[in-house]
Phi, psi and omega in degrees: 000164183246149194266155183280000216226014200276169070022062168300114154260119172226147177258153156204149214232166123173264193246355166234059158150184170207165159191143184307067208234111195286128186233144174274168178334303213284317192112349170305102190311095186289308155207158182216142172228173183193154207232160169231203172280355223236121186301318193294309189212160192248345166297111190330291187311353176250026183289132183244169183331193181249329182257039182271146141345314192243028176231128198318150150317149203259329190279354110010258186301348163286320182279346145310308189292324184294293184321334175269292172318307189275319161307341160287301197286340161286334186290329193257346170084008217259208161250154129311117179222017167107179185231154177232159159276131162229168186285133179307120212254105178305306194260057187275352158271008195273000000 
């Protein structure tokens, strides 16, 4: 069950990247990471089109993100609290 007083991990993804983030009670952002799209690299700034060849799968990157969300939240001791889709941002590549 979650403690109020626990640490929460969330995830949020969508086709060009994801990211990870352990927030203390208080609301503070204890660590945060980010993924980008890209076969090559996980690095954002290296994110590619959404129809490139070479850019992951959005169902890919949810289970990266989940997997990454828990694994954080074992390190932090934290709750889990799941992954979300989020909406795509039209320039995210301009």
């Amino acid at each position: 069950m979650h403690n109020k007083r626990q640490a929460t991990t969330i995830g949020r993804y969508n086709g060009h990247g994801y990211e990870v983030a352990v927030v203390s009670p208080a609301g503070e952002i204890l660590k945060h990471y980010e993924a980008g799209n890209s076969m090559s690299s996980s690095a954002p700034a290296d994110s590619v089109p959404l129809d490139s060849i070479y850019a992951v799968r959005i169902e890919v990157l949810k289970d990266f993100c989940e997997e990454t969300a828990r694994e954080m939240a074992e390190e932090y001791n934290a709750t889990f609290a799941g992954v979300e889709l989020i909406e795509e941002e039209e320039d995210q590549n301009a």
